[in-house]
PDBQT receptor file of N, H, CA, C and O in Angstrom, charges set to zero:
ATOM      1  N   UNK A   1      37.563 -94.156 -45.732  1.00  0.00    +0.000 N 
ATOM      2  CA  UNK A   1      37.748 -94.710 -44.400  1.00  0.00    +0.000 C 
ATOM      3  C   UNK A   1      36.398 -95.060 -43.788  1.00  0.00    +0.000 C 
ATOM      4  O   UNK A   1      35.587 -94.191 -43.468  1.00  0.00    +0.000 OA
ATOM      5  N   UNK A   2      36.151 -96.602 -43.609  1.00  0.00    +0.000 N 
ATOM      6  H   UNK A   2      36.810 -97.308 -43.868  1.00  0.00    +0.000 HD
ATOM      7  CA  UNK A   2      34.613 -96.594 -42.946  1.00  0.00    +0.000 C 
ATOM      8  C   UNK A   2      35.470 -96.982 -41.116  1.00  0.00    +0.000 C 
ATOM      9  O   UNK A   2      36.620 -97.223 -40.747  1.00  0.00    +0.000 OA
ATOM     10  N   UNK A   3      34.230 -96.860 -40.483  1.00  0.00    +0.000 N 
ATOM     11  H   UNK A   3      33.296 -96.664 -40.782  1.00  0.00    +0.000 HD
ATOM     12  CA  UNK A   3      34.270 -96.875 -39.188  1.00  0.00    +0.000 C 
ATOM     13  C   UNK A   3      34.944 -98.823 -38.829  1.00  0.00    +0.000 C 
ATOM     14  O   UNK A   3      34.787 -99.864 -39.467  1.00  0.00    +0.000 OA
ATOM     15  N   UNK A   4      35.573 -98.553 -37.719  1.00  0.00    +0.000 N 
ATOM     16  H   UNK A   4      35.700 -97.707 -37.200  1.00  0.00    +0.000 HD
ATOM     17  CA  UNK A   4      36.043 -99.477 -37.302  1.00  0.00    +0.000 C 
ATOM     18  C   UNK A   4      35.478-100.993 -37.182  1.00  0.00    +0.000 C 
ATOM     19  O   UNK A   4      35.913-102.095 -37.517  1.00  0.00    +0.000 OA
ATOM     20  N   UNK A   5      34.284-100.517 -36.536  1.00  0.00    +0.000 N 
ATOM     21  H   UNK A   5      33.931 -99.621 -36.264  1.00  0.00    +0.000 HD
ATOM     22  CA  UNK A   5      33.396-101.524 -36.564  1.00  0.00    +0.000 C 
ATOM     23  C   UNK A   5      32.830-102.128 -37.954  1.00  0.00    +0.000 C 
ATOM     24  O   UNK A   5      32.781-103.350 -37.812  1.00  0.00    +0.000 OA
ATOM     25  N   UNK A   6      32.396-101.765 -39.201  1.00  0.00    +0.000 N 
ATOM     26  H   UNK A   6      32.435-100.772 -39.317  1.00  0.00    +0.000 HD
ATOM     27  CA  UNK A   6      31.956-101.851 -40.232  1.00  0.00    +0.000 C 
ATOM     28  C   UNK A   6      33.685-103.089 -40.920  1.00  0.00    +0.000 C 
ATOM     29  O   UNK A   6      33.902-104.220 -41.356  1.00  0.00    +0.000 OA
ATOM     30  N   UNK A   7      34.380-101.896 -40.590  1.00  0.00    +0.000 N 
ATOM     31  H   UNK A   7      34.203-100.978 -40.236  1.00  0.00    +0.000 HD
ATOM     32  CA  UNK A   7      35.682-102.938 -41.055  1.00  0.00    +0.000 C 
ATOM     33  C   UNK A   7      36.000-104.587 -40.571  1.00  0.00    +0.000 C 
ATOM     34  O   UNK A   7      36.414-105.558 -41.205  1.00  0.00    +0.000 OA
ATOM     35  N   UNK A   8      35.554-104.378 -38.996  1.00  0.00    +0.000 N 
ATOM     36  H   UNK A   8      35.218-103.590 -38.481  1.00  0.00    +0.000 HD
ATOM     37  CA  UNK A   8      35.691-105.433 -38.115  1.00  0.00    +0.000 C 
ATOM     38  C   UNK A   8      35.010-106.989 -38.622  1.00  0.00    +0.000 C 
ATOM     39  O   UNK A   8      35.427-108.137 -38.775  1.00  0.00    +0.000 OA
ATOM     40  N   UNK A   9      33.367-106.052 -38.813  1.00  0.00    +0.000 N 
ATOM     41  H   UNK A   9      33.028-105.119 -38.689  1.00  0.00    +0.000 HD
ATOM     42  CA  UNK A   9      32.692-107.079 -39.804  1.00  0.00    +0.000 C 
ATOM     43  C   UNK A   9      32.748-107.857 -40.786  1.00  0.00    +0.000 C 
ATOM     44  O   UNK A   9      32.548-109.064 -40.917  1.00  0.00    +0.000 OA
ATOM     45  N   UNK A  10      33.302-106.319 -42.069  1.00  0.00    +0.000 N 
ATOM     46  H   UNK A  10      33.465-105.338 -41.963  1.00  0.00    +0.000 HD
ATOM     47  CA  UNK A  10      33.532-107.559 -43.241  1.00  0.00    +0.000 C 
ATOM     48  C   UNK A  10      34.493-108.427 -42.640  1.00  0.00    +0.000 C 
ATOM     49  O   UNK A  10      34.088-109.588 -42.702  1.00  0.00    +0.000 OA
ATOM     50  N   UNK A  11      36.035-108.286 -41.865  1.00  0.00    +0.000 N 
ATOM     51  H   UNK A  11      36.364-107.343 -41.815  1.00  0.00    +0.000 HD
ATOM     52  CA  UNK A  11      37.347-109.520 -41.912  1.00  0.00    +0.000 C 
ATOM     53  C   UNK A  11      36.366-110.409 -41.799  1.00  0.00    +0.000 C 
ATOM     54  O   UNK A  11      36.084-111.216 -42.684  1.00  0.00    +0.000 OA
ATOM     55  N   UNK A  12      35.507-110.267 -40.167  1.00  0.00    +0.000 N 
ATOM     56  H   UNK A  12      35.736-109.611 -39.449  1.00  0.00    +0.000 HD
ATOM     57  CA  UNK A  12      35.398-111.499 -39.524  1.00  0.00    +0.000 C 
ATOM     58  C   UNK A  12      34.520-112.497 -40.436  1.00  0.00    +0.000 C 
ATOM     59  O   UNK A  12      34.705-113.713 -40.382  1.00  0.00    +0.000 OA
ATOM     60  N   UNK A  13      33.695-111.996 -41.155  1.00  0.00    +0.000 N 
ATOM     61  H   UNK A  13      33.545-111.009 -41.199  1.00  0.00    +0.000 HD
ATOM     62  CA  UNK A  13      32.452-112.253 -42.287  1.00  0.00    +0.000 C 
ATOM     63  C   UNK A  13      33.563-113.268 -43.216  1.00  0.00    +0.000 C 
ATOM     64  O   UNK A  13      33.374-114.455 -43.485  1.00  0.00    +0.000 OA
ATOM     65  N   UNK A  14      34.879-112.343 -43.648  1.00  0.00    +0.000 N 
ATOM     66  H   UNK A  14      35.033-111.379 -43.430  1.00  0.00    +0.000 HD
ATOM     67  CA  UNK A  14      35.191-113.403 -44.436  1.00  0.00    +0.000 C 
ATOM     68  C   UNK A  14      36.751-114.123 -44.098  1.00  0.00    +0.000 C 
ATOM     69  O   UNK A  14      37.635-114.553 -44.839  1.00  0.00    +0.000 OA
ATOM     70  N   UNK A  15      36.625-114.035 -42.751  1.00  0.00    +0.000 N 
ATOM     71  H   UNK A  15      35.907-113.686 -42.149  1.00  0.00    +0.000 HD
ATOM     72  CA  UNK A  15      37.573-114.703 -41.501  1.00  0.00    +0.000 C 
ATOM     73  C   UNK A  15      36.574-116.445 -41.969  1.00  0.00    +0.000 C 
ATOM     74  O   UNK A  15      36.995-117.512 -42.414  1.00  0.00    +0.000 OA
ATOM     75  N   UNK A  16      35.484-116.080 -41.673  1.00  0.00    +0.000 N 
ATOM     76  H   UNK A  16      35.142-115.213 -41.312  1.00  0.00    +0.000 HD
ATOM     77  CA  UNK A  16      34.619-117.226 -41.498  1.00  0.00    +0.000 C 
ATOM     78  C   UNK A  16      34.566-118.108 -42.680  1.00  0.00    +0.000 C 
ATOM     79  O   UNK A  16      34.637-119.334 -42.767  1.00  0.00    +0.000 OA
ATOM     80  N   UNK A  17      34.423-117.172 -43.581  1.00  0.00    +0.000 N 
ATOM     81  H   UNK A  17      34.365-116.176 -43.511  1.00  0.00    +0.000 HD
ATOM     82  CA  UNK A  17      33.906-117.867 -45.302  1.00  0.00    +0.000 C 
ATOM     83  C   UNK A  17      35.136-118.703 -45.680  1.00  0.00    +0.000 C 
ATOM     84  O   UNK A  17      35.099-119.848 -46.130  1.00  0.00    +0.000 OA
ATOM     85  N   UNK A  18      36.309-117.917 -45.417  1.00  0.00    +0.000 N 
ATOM     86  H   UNK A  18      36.339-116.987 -45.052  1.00  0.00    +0.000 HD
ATOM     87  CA  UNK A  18      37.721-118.778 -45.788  1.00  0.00    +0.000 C 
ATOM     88  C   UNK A  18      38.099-120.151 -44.806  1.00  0.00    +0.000 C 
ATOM     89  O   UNK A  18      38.961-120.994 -45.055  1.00  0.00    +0.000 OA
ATOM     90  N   UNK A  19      37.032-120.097 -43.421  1.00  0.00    +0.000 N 
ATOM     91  H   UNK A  19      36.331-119.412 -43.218  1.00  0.00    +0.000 HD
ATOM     92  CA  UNK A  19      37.556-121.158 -43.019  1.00  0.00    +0.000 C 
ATOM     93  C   UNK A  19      36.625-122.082 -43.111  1.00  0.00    +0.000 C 
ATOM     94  O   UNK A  19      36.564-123.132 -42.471  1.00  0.00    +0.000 OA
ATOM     95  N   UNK A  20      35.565-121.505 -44.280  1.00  0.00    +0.000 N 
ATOM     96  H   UNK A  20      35.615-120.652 -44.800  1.00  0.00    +0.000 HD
ATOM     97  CA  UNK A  20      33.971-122.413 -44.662  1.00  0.00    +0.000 C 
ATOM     98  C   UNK A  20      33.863-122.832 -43.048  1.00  0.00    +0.000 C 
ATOM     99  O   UNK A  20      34.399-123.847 -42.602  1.00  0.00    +0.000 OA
ATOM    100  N   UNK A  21      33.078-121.880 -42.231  1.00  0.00    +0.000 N 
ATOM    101  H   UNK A  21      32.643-121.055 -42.594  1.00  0.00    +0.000 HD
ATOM    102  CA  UNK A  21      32.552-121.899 -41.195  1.00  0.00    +0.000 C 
ATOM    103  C   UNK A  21      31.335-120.893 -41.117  1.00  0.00    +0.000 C 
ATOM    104  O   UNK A  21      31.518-119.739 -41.504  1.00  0.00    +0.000 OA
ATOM    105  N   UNK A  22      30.426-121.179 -40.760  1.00  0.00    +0.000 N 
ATOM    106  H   UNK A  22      30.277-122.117 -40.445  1.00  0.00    +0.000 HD
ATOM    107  CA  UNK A  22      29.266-120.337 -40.771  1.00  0.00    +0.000 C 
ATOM    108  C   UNK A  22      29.463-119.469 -39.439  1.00  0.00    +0.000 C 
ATOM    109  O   UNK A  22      30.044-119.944 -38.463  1.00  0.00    +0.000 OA
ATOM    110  N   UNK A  23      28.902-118.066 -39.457  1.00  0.00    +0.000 N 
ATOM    111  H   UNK A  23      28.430-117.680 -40.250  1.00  0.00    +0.000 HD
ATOM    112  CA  UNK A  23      29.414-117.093 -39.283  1.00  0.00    +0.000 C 
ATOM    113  C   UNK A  23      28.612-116.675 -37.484  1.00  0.00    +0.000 C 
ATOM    114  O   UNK A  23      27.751-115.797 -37.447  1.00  0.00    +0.000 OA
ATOM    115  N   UNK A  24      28.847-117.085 -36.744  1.00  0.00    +0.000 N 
ATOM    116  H   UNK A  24      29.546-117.799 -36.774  1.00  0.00    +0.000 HD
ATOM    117  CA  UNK A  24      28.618-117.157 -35.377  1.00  0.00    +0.000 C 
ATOM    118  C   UNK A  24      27.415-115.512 -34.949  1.00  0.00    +0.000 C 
ATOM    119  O   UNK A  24      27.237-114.366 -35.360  1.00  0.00    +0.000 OA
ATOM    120  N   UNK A  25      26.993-116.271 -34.098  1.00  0.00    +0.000 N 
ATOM    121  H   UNK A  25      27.137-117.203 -33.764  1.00  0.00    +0.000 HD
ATOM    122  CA  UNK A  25      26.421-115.340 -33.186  1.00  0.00    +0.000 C 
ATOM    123  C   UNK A  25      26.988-114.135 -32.672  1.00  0.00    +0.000 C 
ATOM    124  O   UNK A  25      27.081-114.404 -31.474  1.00  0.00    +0.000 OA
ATOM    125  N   UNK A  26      27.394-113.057 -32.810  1.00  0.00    +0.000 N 
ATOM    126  H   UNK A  26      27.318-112.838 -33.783  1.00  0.00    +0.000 HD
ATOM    127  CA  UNK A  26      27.794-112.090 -32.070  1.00  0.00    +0.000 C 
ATOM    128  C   UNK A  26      26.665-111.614 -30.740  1.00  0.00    +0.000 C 
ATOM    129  O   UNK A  26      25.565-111.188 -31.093  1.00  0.00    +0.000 OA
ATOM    130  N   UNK A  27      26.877-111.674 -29.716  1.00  0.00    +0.000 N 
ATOM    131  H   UNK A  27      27.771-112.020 -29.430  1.00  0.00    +0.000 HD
ATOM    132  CA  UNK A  27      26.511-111.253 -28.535  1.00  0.00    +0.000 C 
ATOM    133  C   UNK A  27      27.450-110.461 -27.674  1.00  0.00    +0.000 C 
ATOM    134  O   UNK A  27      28.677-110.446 -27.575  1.00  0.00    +0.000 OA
ATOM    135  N   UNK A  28      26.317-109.701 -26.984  1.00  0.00    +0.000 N 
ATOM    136  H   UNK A  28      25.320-109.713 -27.064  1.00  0.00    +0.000 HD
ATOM    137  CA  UNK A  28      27.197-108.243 -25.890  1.00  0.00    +0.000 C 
ATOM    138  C   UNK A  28      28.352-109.238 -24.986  1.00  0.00    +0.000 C 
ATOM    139  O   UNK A  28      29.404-108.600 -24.956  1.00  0.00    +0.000 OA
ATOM    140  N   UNK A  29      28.477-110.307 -24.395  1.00  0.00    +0.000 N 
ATOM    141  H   UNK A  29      27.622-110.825 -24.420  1.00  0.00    +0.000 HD
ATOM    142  CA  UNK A  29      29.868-110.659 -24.088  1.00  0.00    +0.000 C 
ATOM    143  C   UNK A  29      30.696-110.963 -25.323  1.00  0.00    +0.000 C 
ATOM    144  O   UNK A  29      31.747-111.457 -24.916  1.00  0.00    +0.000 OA
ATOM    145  N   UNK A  30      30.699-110.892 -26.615  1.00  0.00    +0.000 N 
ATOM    146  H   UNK A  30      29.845-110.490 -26.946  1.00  0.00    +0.000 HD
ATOM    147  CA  UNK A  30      31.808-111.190 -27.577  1.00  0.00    +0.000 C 
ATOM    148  C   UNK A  30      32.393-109.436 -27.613  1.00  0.00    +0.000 C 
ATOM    149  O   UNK A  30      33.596-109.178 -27.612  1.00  0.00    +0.000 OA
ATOM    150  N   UNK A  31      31.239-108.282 -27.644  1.00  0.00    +0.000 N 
ATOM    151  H   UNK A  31      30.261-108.492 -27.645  1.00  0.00    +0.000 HD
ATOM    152  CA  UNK A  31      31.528-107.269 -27.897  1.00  0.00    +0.000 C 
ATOM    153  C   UNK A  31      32.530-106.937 -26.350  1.00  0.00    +0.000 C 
ATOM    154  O   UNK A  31      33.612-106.360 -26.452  1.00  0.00    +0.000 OA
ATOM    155  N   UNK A  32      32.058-107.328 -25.164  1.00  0.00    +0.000 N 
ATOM    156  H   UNK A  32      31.178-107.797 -25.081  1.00  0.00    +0.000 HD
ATOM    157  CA  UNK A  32      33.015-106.993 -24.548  1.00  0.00    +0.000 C 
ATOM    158  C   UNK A  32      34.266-107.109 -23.927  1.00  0.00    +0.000 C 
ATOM    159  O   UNK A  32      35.069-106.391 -23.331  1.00  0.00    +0.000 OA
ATOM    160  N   UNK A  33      34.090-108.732 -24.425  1.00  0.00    +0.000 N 
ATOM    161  H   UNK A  33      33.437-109.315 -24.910  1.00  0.00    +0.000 HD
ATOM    162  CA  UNK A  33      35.527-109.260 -24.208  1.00  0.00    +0.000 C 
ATOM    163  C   UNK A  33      36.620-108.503 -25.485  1.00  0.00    +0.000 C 
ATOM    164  O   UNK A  33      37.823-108.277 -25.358  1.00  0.00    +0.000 OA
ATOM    165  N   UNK A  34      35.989-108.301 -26.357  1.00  0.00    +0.000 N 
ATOM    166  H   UNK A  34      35.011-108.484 -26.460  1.00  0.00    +0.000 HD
ATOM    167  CA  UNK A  34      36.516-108.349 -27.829  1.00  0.00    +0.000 C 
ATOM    168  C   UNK A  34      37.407-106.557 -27.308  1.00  0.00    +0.000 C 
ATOM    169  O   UNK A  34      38.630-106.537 -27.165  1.00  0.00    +0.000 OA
ATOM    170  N   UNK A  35      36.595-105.315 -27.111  1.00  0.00    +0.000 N 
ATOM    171  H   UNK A  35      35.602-105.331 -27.227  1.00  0.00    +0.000 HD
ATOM    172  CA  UNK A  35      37.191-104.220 -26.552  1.00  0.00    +0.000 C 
ATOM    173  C   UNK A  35      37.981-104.411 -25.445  1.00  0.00    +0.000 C 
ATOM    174  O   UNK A  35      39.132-103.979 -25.511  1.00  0.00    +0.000 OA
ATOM    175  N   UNK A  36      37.488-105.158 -24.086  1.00  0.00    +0.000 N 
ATOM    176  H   UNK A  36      36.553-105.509 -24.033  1.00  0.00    +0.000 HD
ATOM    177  CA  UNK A  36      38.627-105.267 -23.492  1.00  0.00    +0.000 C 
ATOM    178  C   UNK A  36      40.061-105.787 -23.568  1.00  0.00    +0.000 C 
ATOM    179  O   UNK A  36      41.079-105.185 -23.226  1.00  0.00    +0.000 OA
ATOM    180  N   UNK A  37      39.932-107.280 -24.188  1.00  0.00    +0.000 N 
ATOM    181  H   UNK A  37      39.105-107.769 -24.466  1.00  0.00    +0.000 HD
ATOM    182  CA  UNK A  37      41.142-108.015 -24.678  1.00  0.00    +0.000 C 
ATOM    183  C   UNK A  37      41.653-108.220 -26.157  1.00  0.00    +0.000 C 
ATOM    184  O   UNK A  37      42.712-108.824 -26.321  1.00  0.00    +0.000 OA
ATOM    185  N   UNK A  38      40.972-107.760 -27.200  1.00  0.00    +0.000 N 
ATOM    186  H   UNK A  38      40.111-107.269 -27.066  1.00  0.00    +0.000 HD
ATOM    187  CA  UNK A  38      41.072-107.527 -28.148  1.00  0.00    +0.000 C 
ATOM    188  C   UNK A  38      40.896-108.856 -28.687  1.00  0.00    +0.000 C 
ATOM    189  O   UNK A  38      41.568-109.089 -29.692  1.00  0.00    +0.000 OA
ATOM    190  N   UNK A  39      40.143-109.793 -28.253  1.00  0.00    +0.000 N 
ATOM    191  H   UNK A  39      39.597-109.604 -27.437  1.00  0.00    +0.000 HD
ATOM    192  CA  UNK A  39      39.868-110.940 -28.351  1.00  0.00    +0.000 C 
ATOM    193  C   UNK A  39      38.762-111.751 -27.906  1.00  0.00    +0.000 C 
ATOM    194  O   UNK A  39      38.591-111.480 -26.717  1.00  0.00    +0.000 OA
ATOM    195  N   UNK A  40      37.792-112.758 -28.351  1.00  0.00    +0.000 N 
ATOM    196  H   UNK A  40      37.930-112.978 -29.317  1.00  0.00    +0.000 HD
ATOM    197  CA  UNK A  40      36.716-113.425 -28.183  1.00  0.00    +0.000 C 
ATOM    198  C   UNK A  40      36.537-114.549 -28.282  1.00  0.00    +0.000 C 
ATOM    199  O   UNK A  40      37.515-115.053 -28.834  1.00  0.00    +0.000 OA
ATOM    200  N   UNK A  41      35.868-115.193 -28.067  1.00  0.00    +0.000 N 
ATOM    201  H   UNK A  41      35.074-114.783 -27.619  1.00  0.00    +0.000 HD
ATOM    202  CA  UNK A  41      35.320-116.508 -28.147  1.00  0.00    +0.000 C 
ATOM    203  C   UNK A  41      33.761-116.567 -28.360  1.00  0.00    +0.000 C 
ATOM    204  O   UNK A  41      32.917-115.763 -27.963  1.00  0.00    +0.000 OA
ATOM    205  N   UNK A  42      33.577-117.832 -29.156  1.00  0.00    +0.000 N 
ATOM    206  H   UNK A  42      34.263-118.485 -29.478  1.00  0.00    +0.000 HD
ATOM    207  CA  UNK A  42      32.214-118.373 -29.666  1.00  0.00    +0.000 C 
ATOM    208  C   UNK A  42      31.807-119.775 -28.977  1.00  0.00    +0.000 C 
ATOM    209  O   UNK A  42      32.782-120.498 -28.766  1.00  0.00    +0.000 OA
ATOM    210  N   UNK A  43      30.686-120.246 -28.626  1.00  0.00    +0.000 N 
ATOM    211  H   UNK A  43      29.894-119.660 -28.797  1.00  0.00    +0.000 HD
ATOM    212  CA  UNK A  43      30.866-121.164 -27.811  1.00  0.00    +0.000 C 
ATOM    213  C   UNK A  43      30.200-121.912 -29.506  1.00  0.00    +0.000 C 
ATOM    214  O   UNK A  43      29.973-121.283 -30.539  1.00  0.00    +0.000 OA
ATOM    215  N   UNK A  44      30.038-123.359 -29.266  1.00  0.00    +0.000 N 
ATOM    216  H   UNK A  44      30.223-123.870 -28.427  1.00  0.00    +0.000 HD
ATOM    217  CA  UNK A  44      29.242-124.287 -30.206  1.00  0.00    +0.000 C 
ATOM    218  C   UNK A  44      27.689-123.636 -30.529  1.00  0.00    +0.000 C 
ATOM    219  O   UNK A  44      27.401-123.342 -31.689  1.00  0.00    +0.000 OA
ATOM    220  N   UNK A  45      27.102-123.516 -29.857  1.00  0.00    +0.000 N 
ATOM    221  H   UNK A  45      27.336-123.755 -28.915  1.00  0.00    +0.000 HD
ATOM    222  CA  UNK A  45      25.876-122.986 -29.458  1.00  0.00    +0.000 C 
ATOM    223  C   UNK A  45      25.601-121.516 -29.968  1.00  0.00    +0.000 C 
ATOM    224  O   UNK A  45      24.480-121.067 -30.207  1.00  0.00    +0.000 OA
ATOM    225  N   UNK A  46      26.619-120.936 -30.079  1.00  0.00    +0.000 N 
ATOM    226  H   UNK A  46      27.530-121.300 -29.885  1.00  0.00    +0.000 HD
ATOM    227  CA  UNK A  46      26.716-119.643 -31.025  1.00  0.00    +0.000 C 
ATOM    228  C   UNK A  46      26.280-119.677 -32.432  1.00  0.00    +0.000 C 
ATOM    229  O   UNK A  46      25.884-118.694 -33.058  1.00  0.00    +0.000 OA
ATOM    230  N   UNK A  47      26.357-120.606 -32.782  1.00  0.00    +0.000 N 
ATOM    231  H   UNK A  47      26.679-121.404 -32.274  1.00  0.00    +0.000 HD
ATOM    232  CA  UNK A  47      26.376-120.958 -34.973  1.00  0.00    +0.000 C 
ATOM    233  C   UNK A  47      25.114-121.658 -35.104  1.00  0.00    +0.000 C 
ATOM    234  O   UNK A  47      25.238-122.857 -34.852  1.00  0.00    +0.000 OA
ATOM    235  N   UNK A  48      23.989-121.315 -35.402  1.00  0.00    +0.000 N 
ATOM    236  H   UNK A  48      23.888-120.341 -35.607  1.00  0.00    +0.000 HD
ATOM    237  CA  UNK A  48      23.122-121.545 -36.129  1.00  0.00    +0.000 C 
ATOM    238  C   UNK A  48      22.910-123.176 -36.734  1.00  0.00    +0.000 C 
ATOM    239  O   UNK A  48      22.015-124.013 -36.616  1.00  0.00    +0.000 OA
ATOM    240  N   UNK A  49      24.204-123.133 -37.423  1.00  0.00    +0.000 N 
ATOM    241  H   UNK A  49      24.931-122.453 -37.519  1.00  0.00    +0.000 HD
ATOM    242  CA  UNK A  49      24.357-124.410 -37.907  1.00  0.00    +0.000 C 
ATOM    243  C   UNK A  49      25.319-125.446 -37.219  1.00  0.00    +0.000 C 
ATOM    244  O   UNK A  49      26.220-125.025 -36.494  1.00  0.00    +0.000 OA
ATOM    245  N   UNK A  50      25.134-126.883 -37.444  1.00  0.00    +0.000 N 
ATOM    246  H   UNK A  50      24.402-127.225 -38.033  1.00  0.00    +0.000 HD
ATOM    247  CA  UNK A  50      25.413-127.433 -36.176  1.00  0.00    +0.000 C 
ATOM    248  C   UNK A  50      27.374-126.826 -36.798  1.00  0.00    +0.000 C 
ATOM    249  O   UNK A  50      27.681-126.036 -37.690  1.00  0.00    +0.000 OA
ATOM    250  N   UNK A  51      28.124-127.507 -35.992  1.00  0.00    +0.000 N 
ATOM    251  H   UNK A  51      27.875-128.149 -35.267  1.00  0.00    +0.000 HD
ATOM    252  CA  UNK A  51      29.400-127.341 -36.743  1.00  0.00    +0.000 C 
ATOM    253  C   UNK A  51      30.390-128.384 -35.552  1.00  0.00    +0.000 C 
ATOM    254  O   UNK A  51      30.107-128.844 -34.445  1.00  0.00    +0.000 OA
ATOM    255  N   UNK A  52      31.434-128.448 -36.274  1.00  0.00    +0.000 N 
ATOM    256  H   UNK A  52      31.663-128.075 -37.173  1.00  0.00    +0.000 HD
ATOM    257  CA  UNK A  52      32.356-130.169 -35.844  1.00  0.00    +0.000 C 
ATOM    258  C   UNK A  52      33.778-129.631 -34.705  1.00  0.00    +0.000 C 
ATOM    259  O   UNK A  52      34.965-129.913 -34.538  1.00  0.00    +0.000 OA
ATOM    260  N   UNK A  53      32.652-128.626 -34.078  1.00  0.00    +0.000 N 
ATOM    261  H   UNK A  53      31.688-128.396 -34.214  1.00  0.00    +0.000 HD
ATOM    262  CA  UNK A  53      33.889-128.309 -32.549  1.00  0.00    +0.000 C 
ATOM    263  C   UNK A  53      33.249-127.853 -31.642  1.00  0.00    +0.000 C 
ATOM    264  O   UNK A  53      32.030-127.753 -31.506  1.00  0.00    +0.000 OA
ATOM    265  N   UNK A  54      34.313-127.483 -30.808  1.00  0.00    +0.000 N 
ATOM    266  H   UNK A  54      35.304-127.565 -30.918  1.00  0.00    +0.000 HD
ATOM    267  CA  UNK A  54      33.247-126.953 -29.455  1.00  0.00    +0.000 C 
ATOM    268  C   UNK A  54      33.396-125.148 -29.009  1.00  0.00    +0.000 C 
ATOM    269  O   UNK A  54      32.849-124.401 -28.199  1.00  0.00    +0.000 OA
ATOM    270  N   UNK A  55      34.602-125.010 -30.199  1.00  0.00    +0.000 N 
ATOM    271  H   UNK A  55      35.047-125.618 -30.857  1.00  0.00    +0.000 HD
ATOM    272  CA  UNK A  55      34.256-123.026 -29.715  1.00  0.00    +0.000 C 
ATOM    273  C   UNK A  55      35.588-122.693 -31.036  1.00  0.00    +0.000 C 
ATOM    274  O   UNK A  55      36.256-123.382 -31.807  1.00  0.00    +0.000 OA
ATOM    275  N   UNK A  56      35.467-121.437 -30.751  1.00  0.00    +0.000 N 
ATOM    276  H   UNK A  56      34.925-120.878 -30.124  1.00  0.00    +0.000 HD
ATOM    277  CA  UNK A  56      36.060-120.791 -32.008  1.00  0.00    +0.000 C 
ATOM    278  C   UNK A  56      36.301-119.404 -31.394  1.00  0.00    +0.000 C 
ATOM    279  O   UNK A  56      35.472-118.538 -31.115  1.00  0.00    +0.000 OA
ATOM    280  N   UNK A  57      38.049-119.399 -31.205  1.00  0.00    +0.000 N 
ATOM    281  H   UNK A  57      38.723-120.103 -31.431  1.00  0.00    +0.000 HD
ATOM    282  CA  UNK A  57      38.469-118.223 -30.775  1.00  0.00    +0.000 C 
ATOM    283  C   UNK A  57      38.901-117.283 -31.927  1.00  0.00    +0.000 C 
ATOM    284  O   UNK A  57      39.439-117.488 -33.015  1.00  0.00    +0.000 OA
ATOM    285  N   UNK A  58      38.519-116.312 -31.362  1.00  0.00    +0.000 N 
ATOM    286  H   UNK A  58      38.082-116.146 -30.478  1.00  0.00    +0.000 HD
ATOM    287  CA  UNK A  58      39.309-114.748 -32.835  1.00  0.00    +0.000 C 
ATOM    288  C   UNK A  58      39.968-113.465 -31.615  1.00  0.00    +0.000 C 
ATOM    289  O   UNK A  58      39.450-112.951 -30.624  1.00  0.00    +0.000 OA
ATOM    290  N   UNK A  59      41.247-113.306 -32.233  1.00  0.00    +0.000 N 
ATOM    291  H   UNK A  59      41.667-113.724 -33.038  1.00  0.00    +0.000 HD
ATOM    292  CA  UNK A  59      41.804-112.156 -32.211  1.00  0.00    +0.000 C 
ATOM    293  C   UNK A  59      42.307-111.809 -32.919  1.00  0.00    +0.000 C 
ATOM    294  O   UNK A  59      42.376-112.365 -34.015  1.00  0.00    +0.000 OA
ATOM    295  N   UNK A  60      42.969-110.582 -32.584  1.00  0.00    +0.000 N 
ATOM    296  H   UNK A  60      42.913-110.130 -31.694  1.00  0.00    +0.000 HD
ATOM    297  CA  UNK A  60      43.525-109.453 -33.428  1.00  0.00    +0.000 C 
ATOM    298  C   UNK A  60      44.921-109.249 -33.419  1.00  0.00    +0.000 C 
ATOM    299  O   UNK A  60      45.351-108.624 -32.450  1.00  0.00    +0.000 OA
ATOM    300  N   UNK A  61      45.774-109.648 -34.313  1.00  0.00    +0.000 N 
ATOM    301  H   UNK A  61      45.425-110.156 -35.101  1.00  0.00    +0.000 HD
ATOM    302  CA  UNK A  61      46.949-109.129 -33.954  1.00  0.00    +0.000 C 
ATOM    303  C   UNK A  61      47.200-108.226 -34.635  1.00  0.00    +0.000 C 
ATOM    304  O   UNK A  61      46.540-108.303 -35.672  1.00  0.00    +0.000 OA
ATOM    305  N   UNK A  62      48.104-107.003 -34.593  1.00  0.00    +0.000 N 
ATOM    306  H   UNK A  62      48.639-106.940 -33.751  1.00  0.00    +0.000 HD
ATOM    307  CA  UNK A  62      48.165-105.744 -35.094  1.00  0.00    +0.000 C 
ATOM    308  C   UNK A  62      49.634-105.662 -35.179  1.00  0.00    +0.000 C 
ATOM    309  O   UNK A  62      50.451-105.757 -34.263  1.00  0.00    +0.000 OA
ATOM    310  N   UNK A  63      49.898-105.401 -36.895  1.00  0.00    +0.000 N 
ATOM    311  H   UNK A  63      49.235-105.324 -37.640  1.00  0.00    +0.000 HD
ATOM    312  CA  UNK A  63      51.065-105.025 -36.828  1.00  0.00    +0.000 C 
ATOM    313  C   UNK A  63      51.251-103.764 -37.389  1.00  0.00    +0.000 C 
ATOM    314  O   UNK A  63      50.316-103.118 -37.861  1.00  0.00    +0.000 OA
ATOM    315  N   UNK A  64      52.449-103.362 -37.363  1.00  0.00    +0.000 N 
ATOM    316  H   UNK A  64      53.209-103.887 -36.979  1.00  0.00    +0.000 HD
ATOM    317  CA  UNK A  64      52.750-102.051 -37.952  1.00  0.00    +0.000 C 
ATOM    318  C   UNK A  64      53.282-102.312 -38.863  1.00  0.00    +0.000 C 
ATOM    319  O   UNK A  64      53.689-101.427 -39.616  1.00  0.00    +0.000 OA
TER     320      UNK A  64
């Protein structure tokens, strides 16, 4: 069992790779929207590399 966060990483790491999107900026508003709503956003300006939109939402849905 690794820690939540460690888990969070690899999906999103290869959330990204499967949608051949380079792998965004994480910043303290992604971390806190992300705990409060279980959900985030990336603006364009987040990715390093240029990329062909203007934001990139991720959440979590949880099933049982």
């Amino acid at each position: 069992d690794s820690p939540y966060r460690d888990r969070l990483e690899r999906c999103f790491i290869e959330l990204c790779r499967e949608l051949d999107i380079p792998v965004p900026i994480w910043l303290d508003k992604n971390t806190k929207e992300f705990v409060r709503y279980g959900r985030t956003s990336f603006s364009s300006e987040q990715f390093i590399d240029k990329v062909p939109f203007d934001g990139f939402h991720m959440r979590v849905v949880r099933t049982v």
